[in-house]
LOPASE-713444 format. One record per residue (C-alpha): residue in one letter; x, y, z. Coordinates in steps of 0.1 Angstrom, whole numbers, plus 2048, in hexadecimal, padded with zeros to 3 digits. Example, Ala and Ser with C-alpha at 12.3 -4.5 7.8 and 13.67 -1.06 7.14 Angstrom:
BEGIN
a87B7D384E
s8897F5847
! end
This chain:
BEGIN
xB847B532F
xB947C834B
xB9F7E2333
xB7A7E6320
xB677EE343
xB7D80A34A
xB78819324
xB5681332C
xB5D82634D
xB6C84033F
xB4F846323
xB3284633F
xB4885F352
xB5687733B
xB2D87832B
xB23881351
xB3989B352
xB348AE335
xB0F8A7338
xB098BD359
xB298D734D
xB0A8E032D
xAE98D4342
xAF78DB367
xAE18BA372
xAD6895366
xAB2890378
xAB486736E
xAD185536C
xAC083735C
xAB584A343
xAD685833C
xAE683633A
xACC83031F
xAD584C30F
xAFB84930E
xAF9825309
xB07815327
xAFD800343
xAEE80B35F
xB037FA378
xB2380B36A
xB1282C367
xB0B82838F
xB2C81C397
xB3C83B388
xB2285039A
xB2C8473B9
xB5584E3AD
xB4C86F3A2
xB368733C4
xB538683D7
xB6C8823C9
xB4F89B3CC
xB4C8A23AA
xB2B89E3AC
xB0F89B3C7
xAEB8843BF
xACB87A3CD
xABE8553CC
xA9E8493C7
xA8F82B3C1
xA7D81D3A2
xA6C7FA39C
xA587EB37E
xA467CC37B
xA627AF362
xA5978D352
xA69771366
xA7B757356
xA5C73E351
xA46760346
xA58767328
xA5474531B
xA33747321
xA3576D30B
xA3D7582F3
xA357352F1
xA1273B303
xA04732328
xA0270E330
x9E170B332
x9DE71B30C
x9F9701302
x9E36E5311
x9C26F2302
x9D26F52E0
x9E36D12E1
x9BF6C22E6
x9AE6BE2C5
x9896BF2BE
x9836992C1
x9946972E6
x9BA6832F0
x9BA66D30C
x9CF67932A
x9F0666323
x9F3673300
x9EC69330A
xA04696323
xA1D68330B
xA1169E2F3
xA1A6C0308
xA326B431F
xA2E6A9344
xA376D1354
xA1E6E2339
xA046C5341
xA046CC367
xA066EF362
x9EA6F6346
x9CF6D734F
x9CB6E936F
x9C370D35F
x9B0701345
x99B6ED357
x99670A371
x98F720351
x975706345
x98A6FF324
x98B6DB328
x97B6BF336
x9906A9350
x99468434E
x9A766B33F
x99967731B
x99B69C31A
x9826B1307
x9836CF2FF
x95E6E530D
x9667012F3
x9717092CE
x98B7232D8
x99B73B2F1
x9AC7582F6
x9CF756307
x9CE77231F
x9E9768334
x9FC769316
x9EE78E310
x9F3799335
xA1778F333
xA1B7A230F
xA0E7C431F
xA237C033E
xA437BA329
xA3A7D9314
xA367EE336
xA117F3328
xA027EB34C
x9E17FC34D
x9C57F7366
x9B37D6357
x9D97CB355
x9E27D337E
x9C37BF385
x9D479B37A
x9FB7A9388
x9F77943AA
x9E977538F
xA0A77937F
xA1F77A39B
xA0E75D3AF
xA15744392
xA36757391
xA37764371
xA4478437A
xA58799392
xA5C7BD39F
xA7E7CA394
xA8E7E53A9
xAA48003A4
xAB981F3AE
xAB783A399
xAD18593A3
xACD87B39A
xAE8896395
xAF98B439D
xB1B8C4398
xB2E8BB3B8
xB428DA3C8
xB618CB3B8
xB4F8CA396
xB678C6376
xB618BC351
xB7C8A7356
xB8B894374
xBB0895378
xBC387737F
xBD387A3A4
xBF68773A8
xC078583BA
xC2B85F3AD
xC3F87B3A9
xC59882388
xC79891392
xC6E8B0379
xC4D8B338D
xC668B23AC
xC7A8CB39D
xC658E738F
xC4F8E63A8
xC2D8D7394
xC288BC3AC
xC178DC3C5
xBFD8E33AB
xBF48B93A5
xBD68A93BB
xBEC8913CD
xBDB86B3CE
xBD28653F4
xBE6848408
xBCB82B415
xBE0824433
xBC380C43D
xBC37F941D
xBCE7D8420
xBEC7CD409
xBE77B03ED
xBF378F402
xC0877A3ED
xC007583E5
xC1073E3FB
xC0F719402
xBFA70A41D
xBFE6E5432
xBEA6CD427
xBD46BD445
xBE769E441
xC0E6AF446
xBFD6BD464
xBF06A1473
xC1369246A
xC2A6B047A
xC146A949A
xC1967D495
xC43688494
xC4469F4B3
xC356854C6
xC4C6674B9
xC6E67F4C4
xC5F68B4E0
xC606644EB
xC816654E0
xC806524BA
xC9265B49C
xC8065D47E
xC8E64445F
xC9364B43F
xC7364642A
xC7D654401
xC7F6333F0
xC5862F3E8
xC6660C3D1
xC705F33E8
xC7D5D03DB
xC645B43E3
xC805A63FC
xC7E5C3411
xC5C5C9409
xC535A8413
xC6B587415
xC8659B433
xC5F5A0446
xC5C578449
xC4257C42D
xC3855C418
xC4255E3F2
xC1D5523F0
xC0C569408
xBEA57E3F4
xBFF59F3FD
xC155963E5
xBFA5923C4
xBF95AC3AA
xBD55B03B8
xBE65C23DA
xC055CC3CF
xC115E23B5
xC315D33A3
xC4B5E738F
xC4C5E4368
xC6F5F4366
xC845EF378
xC755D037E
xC905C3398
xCA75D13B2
xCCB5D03A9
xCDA5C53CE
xCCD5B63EA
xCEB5AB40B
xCEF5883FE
xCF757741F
xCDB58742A
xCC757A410
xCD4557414
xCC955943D
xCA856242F
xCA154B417
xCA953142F
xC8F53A44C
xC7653D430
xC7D51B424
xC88505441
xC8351945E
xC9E52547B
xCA053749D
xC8251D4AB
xC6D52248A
xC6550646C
xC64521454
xC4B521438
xC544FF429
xC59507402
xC725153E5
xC7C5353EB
xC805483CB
xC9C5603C7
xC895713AB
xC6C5793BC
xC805873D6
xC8E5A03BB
xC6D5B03AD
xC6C5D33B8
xC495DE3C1
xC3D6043D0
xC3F5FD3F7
xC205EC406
xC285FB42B
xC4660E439
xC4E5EC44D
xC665E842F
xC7660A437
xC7C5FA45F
xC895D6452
xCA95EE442
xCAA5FC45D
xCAB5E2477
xCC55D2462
xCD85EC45D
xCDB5ED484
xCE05CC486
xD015CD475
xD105E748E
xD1C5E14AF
xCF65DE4C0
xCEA5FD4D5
xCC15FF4D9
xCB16164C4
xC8C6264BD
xC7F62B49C
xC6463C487
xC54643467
xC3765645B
xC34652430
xC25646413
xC1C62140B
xC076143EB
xBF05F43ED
xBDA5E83C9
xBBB5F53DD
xB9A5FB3D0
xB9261F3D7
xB706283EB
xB6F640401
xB8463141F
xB9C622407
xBB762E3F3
xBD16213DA
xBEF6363EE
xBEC63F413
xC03649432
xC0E631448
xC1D63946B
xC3562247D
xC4462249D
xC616064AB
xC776014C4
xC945E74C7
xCA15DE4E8
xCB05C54FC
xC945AE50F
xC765BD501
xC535B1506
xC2D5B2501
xC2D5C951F
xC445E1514
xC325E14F4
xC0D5EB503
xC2360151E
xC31614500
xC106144E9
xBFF62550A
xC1764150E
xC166454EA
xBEE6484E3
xBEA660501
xBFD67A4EF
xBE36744D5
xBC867A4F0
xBBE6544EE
xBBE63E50D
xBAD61B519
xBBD607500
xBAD5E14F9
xBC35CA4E6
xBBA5AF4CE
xBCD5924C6
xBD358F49F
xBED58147F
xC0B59746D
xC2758345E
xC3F59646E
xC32595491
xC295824AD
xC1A5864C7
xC055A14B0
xBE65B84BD
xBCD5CD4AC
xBCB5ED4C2
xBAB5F94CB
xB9D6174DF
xB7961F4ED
xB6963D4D5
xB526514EC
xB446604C6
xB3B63D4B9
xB3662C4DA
xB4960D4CF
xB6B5FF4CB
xB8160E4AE
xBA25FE4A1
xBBE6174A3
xBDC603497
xBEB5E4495
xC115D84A7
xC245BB4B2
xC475AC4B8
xC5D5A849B
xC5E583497
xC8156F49B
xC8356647B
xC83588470
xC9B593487
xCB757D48D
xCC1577465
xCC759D469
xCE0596482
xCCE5A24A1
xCD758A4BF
xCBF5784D4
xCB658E4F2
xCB05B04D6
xC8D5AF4D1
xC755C84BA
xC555DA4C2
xC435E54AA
xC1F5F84A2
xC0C60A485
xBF462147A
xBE563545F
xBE6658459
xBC966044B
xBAF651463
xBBC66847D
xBBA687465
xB9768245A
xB8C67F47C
xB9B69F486
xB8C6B3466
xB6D6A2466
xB70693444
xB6067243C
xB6D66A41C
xB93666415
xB8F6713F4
xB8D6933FF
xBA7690413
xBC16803FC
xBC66863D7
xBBD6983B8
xB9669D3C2
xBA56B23E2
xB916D83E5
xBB26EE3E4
xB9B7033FD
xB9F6E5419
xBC46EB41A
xBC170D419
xBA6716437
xBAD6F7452
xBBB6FE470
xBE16EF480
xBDC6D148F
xBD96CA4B3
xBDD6A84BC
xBD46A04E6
xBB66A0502
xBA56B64ED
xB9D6A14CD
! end
């Protein structure tokens, strides 16, 4: 296509050239267009090249005629509305309904109206006609207007026309021409680079030179761009090390339902752990290894109790233990963890996590299938509640959120637990922010962890934080394959703080 418009170029501009070499000028370069068979635009565009190299010089005037909108030339053809009407009545009369049924709702509303002004028809709901025929001169106006036949009895019904939008007054420039003080029958093509022969002999002297733009700007190359989200994250992870946490690792997006669940103090029998909110692997359909002393420590605080707990009271099944699922939270990616630690000589460590997690959710436009979770623990000697809302305060006033309001609730693997709440000045109301606790005994000490080494622990999500700071109300656009490219392309870094 690229290469046809500059043929076409080419044509309107070699036919310029050797037109005013013979004629000396062009007095209408519509006409010419016409005559040369070309489009006006392009005849313009090359114009105002050949203008620009002085070639030639032109005049401009303007030029406007009187076109058939859209709606006018159907009208040209199929007739005015209310001649449509008129002729859909027949000499007996129609009732109104069947009429309309008849012509069409638009051509009903259109024509009834005329006609009746015209005193075709009589209104009602039986419609008669009051003559035997008419003459369309709508119809007829329109003709003569689209054959540029406007005479005076046709000028007297143009503002008619144009109020019921039928037509339109086209504009134009229309350029006239004269050889330009650097006229030639044919334009050379500028040289950009030199041949070592033209070097040589000299030529290059003789050769119009191409001019450098020094003030064009150069072709940018195409480059990736942050989504919101990894910006949002970046700023989550400066804050966590700036408080001194390591972040875990978070690549295994297929836990086992042990980790997953049973290591979490988790009932076999909990509704987490239904098809319905959990999506479960069909190959491999089991892990291969779990610790199996471990294991055996679990499966008896889930079934009898231990460490001042009764347990769950039931048959702990080793093989739904084994069903690998894709990670419900990144609480999964902490129970490894803390075990991990809890085989080595203890020494108190602070943990994060900001990743993926997948939940059977129905999708709407807070909800997702697969979201970011952010986790944040600490495990310490003589931890408490306090050091837990100390720690969650320091932590949300990075994030430019203060007055914290807690709310006793239930996790599994928790207790005490809170919902975390702050005051949104926006909203005027309460809005949960996250959700943390103290990692339960019976999580803890099967991993190996002794008495005094306690876990605090809290939670977020990612996106609800992002889609505040962007302004977008629907995760959807946030997250996944509906996502405007242009989104990740124009938002600005992220700036977590007072200011948000």
């Amino acid at each position: 296509m690229a290469e046809q418009d500059s043929d076409v170029k080419a044509k309107a501009e070699s036919s310029i050239l050797k037109h005013l070499n013979f004629e000396n000028e062009i007095s209408n370069s519509r006409d010419f267009s016409a005559t040369i068979g070309i489009d006006h635009k392009t005849v313009e565009d090359v114009i105002k090249s050949l203008h620009g190299s002085e070639f030639v010089i032109y005049e401009v005037h303007s030029e406007e005629r009187w076109k058939l909108t859209k709606e006018g030339e159907q009208y040209a053809a199929d007739g005015s509305p209310e001649f449509q009407l008129f002729s859909a009545v027949p000499p007996q009369g129609i009732s109104k309904e069947d009429l309309k049924k008849k012509t069409g709702a638009a051509i009903f509303e259109l024509g009834s109206k005329n006609a009746a002004k015209n005193k075709w028809i009589n209104m009602g709901n039986f419609i008669t006609r009051k003559v035997e025929s008419v003459e369309d001169q709508a119809k007829q106006i329109l003709l003569l207007i689209k054959g540029k036949v406007i005479d005076e009895e046709t000028m007297k019904n143009i503002k008619v026309m144009k109020t019921r939008n039928l037509i339109e007054l086209e504009r134009w420039n229309v350029y006239s021409l004269k050889k330009g003080p650097k006229f030639k029958v044919e334009r050379e093509k500028p040289l950009g680079d030199f041949t070592r022969e033209q070097l040589q002999s000299g030529e290059w002297k003789k050769m119009e030179l191409k001019e450098y733009n020094f003030n064009a700007y150069p072709l940018l190359p195409d480059i990736g761009h942050l989504h919101p989200l990894l910006k949002v994250r970046e700023q989550f992870s400066k804050i966590f090390i700036e408080m001194g946490f390591e972040e875990m690792p978070t690549n295994n997006y297929v836990e086992s339902s042990f980790w997953n669940f049973d290591a979490l103090f988790q009932p076999q029998q909990h509704p987490a752990r239904d098809s319905h909110d959990t999506f479960f692997l069909e190959a491999p359909s089991t892990t291969k290894s779990v610790p199996e002393d471990y294991l055996g420590k679990v499966k008896t605080v889930h079934e009898v109790g231990g460490y001042g707990s009764t347990g769950y009271k039931y048959a702990w099944s080793r093989e739904e233990a084994n069903k690998n699922v894709l990670r419900t939270h990144t609480t999964a990616v902490s129970a490894r963890m803390l075990y991990s630690l809890a085989q080595r000589s203890f020494s108190p460590r602070k943990y994060f996590s900001i990743d993926r997690v997948f939940r059977n959710e129905a999708v709407d436009r807070t909800h997702l299938a697969e979201f970011h979770q952010i986790e944040g623990l600490i495990c310490d000697r003589g931890l408490t509640l306090g050091d837990l809302m100390g720690v969650l305060d320091a932590f949300f006033a990075r994030l430019g959120i203060s007055n914290l309001t807690y709310k006793a609730t239930y996790n599994p693997y928790t207790s005490p637990s809170m919902e975390i709440y702050s005051y949104h000045e926006g909203l005027k109301k309460l809005v949960e922010i996250g959700n943390s606790g103290m990692f339960r005994p019976e999580m803890l000490r099967p991993m190996g962890f002794p008495e005094d080494v306690n876990v605090i622990a809290w939670g977020l999500s990612l996106e609800r934080p992002t889609m505040i700071l962007y302004g977008i109300d629907n995760i959807r656009d946030l997250f996944g394959h509906k996502v405007d490219l242009g989104l990740i392309k124009k938002n600005p870094i992220c700036r977590l703080g007072t200011d948000n």
